[in-house]
C-alpha positions in Angstrom: 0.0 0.0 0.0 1.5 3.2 -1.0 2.1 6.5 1.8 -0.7 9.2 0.8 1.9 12.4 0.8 0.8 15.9 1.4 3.1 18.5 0.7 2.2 22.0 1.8 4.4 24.7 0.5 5.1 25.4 -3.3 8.0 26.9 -3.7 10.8 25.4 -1.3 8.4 22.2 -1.7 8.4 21.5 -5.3 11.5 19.9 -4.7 9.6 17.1 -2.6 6.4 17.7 -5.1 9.2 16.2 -7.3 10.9 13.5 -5.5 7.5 11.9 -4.1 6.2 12.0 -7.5 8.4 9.4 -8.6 9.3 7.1 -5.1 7.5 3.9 -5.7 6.2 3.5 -2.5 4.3 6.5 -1.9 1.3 8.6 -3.5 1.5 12.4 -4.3 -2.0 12.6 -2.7 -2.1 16.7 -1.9 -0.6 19.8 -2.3 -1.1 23.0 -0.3 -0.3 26.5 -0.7 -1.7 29.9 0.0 -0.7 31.7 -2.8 -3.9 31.6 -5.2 -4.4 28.9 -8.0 -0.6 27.5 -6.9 -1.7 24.3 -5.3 -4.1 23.6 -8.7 -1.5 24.3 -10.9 0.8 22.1 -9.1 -1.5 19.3 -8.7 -2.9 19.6 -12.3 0.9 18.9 -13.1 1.8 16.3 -11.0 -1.5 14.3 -11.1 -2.3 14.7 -7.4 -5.8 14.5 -7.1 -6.3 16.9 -3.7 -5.2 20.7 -3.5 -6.1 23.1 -1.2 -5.2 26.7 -0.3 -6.2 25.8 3.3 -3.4 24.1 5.4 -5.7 23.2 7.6 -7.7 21.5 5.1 -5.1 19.7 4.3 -4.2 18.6 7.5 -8.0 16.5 7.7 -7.2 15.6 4.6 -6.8 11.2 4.0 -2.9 11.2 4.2 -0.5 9.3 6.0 2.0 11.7 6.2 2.9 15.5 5.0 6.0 17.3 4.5 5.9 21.0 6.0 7.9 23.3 3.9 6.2 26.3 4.8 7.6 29.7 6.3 10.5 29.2 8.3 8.3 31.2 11.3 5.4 28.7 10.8 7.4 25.4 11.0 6.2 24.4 14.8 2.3 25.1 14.3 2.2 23.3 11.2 4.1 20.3 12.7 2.1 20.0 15.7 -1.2 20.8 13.9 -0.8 17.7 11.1 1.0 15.1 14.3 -2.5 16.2 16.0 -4.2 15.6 12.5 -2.6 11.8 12.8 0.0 12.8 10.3 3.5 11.7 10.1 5.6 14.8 9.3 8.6 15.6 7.8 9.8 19.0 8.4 11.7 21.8 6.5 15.0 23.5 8.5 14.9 25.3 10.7 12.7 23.4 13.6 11.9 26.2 15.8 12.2 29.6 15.9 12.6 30.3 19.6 13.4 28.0 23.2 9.5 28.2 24.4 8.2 26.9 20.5 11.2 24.0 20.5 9.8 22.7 24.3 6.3 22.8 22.7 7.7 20.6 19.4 9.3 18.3 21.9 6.9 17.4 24.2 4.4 17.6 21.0 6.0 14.8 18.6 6.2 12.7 22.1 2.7 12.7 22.6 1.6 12.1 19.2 3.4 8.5 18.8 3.8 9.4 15.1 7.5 9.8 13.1 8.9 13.3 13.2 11.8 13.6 11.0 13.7 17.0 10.2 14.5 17.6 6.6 18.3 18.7 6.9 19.1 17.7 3.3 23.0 18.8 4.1 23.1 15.9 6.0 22.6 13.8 2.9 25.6 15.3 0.4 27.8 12.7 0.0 31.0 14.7 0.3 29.3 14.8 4.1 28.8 10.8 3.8 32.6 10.5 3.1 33.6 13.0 5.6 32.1 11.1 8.1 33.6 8.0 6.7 37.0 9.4 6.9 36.6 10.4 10.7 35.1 7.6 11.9 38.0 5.2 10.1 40.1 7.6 12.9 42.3 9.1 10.0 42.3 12.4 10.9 42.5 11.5 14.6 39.9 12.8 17.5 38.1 16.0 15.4 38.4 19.1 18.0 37.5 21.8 15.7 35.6 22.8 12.7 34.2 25.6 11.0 31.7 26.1 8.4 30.4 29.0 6.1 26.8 29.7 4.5 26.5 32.7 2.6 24.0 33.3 0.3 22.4 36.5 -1.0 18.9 36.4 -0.2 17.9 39.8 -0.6 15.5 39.3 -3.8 13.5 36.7 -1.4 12.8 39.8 1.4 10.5 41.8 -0.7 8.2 41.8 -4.1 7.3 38.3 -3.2 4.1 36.0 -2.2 6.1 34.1 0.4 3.0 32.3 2.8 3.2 34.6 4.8 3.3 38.5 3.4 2.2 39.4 -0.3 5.8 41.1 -0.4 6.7 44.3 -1.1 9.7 47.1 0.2 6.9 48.0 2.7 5.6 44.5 3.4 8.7 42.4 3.1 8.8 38.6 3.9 10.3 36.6 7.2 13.9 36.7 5.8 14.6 39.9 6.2 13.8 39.8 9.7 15.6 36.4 10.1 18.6 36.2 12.4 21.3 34.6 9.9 22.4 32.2 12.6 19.4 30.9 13.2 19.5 29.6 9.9 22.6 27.5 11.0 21.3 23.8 10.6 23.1 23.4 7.4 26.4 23.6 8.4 26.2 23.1 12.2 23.9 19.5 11.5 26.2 17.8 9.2 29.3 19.1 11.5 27.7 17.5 14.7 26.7 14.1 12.7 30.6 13.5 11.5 31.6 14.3 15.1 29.1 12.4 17.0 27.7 15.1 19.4 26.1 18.1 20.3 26.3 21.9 21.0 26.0 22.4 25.0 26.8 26.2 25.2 27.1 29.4 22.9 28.3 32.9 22.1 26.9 35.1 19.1 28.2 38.1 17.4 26.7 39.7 14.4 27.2 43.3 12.3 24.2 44.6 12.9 21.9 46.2 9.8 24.5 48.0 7.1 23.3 46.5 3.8 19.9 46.8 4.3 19.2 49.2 7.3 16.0 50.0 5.9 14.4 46.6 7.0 16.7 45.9 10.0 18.2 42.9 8.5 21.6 41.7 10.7 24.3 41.7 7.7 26.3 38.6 9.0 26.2 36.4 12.2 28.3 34.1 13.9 28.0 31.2 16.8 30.9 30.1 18.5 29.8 27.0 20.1 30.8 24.6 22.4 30.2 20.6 22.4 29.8 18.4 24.7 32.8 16.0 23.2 34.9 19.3 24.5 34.8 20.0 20.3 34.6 24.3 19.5 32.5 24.7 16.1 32.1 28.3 14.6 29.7 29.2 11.8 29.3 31.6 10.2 26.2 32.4 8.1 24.8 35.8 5.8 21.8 36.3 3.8 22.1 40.1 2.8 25.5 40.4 2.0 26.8 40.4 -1.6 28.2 37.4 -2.8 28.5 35.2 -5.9 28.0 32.3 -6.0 26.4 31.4 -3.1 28.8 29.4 -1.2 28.6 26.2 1.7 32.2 25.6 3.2 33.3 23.3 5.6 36.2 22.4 7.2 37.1 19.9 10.3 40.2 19.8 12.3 41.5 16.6 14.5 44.5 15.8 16.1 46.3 14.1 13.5 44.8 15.7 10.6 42.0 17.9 8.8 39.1 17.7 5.8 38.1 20.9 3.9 35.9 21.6 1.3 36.6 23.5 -1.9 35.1 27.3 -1.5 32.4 28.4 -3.7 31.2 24.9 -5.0 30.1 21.8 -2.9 31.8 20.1 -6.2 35.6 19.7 -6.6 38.5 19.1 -5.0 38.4 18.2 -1.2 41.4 18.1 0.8 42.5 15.8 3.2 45.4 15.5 5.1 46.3 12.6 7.6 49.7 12.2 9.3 48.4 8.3 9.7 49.2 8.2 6.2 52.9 7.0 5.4 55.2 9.8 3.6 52.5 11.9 2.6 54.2 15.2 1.5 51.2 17.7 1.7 47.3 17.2 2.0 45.0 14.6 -0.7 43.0 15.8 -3.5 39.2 13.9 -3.3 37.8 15.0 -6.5 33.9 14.3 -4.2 30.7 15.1 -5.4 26.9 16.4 -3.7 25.6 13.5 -6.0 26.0 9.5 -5.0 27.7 7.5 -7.2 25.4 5.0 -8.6 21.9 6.8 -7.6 19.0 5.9 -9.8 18.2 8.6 -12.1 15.0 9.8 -10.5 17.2 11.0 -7.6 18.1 14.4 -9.0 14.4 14.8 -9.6 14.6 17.0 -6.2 17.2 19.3 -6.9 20.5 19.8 -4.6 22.0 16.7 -6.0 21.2 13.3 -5.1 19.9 14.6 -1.4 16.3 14.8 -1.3 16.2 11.5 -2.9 17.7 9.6 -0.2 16.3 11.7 2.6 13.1 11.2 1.8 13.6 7.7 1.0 14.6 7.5 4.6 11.5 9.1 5.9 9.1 6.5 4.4 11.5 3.9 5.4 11.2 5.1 9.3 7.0 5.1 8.8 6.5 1.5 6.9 9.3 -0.2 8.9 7.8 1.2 12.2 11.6 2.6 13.2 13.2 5.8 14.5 13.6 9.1 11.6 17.4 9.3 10.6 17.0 12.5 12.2 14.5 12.8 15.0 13.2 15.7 16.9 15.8 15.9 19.4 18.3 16.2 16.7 16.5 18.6 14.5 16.9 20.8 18.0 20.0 19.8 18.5 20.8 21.4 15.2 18.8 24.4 15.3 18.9 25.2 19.3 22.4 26.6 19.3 21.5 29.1 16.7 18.8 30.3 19.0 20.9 30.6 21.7 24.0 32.1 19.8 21.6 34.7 18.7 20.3 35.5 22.5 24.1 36.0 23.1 24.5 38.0 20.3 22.1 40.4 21.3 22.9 40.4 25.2 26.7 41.5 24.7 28.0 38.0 23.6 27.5 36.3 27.0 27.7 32.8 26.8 24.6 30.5 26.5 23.4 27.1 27.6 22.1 25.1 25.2 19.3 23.0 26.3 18.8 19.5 25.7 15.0 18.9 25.0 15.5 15.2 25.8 13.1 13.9 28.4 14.7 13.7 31.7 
C-alpha cells in the first residue's frame, strides 16, 4: 500500500512535489499553498488529485503523512497541527524559531506517537557521507574543531514576493529579512555534529548589525561560536544580505592528526585531506567528491541539490513502513537548530555565553 503524501508549501516544496512523485512507494495525494491557483497548478501537473489553499484542510485531509515546507516562522504550528491531525511529518530547516516553540515541538512529537523527521538535506551530500567516513576510520585522529560557512544572498527573497506569509513588497517584506542569519545554521552546524558524533552544550553570538539593508533591519552577517559536549569548538558563520556570488557552503574539520576541507564556492571539486596516519604523505590529498551518490537511480536528482532529497526522503518513508526511528529525530532537528537560538540571544545580550538545552526527556 503506498504512503498518501501531502506537501504544503510550493516553492521550497516542489522539490519534494518532485521526488515523491516518482518514489515507488508513496502517492502524491495533496498539495497545499496559500498563494492563489498554486496548489491547482501544481497538482494539475503532477496528477495529485487533492489541493487546497487551506493548510488546515489539508491537514483533515486522507494522508499518511505531510511534508511542512512552509515559512521558516510557521514550521512548529504546522508540525504540531498535522501530528494532532494523525499525520506523520517531515519537516523543512529550521525546527523552531525560539526556546519556548522547540519545548512545545518536543513534548508535542512525544505525545503524538507518530515519526517526526527533520528535513536537513546537508546531512545527505555525499561529500558529508565521506567525511564522516573518513573520521570515523580515525584518520584524521579525534576531530576538535571545525568551521563552516553559508553565505548566500537572499535579498531578492525579502521583498516583491508572495512568500506564505506576506504578499511582499519594500513595505511588506517577507520573514527573511527579519531572520537572524544564525538561526538559519542547521546546514552547516547539522552535518558538522553528525561527522563528530555530538552536540552543542553552550554558545556565544556576534553579528554586524543592519549595514546593507538598514531599511528593514536585517543583521548583515552572524556568527556562533559554540561549544560541544565532546569538548569540540565549532564556529559558523552564516549571511543572507550580504553580496556574494555564487552562493557558497564551506566546511572544514580539524582533528589531532589531521584535517578535511571543502573547496570554496562549490560543494563540487577538489576536497582536501590530510592525515599524518598516512605514510610519507608530502602535503594534504586531492578527493575530487561530489553532492551526487555514485550510482543513484536517475530519478534522484528529480529534487534538486543533488542526489539529497532523494535519499532523505527515502529514509522518511523507510522510518514510517518499517515502524523505526527518523534518521534524524526531533531531538536532533533541536540539536541542530537550538544553538542558533541561543547564539543569537548572546549576540544580542553582549556575547554572553549561553546554555544550550537539551530537550531530551529527563
Amino acid at each position: 500500500m503506498s504512503l498518501r503524501i501531502g506537501v504544503a508549501g510550493l516553492r521550497r516544496g516542489m522539490g519534494f512535489v518532485r521526488t515523491f512523485h516518482h518514489h515507488s512507494e508513496c502517492e502524491l495525494a495533496a498539495v497545499c499553498d496559500v498563494e492563489p491557483g498554486r496548489a491547482k497548478v501544481v497538482a494539475d501537473e503532477f496528477g495529485a488529485p487533492m489541493y487546497f489553499d487551506d493548510y488546515s484542510d489539508l491537514c483533515r485531509a486522507q494522508l499518511d503523512a505531510i511534508v511542512v515546507a512552509t515559512p521558516a516562522p510557521l514550521h512548529v504550528a504546522h508540525a504540531l497541527e498535522a501530528l494532532a491531525e494523525g499525520k506523520h511529518v517531515l519537516c523543512e530547516v529550521p525546527a523552531a524559531f525560539n526556546l519556548e516553540e522547540a519545548e512545545q515541538l518536543a513534548r508535542g512529537v512525544e505525545g503524538s506517537g507518530l515519526k517526526y523527521m527533520f528535513a536537513e538535506n546537508m546531512c545527505y551530500y555525499a561529500y558529508i557521507e565521506t567525511y564522516e567516513q573518513i573520521v570515523r576510520r580515525g584518520e584524521i585522529g579525534k576531530p576538535i574543531y571545525a568551521e563552516g560557512e553559508y553565505i548566500h544572498d537572499c535579498r531578492s527573497l525579502m521583498h516583491e514576493r508572495f512568500d506564505g506569509m506576506t504578499h511582499g513588497s519594500e513595505s511588506d517584506v517577507t520573514w527573511r529579512a527579519s531572520l537572524p542569519p544564525i538561526q538559519y545554521c542547521t546546514h552547516d552546524l547539522g552535518p558538522i555534529l553528525e561527522i563528530m558524533d555530538t552536540r552543542v552544550v553552550s554558545a556565544v553570538g556576534m553579528h554586524t548589525g543592519s549595514n546593507v539593508e538598514p531599511q528593514w533591519g536585517t543583521i548583515d552577517m552572524e556568527i556562533g561560536v559554540f561549544k560541544a559536549e565532546s569538548g569540540a569548538v565549532i564556529k559558523i558563520l552564516a549571511g543572507f544580505s550580504i553580496a556574494r556570488e555564487p552562493s557558497m557552503h564551506w566546511m572544514v574539520i580539524y582533528g589531532t592528526e589531521g584535517y578535511i576541507e571543502g573547496p570554496r564556492g562549490s560543494r563540487d571539486g577538489d576536497h582536501m585531506v590530510y592525515s599524518e596516519r598516512t605514510a610519507n604523505l608530502h602535503g594534504a590529498m586531492r578527493l575530487p567528491l561530489s553532492s551526487s551518490h555514485v550510482g543513484a537511480p536517475p530519478e534522484a536528482t528529480a529534487g534538486g541539490h543533488g542526489t539529497t532529497e532523494y535519499f532523505m526522503c527515502n529514509d522518511f518513508v523507510r522510518c514510517i513502513v518499517d515502524d523505526t526511528e527518523p534518521a534524524i529525530d526531533v531531538y536532533r532537528a533541536l540539536d541542530y537548530s537550538v544553538p542558533g537560538i541561543c547564539a543569537h540571544m548572546s549576540a544580542e545580550g553582549g556575547a554572553e555565553p549561553i546554555a544550550v538545552p537539551d530537550f531530551r526527556p529527563g
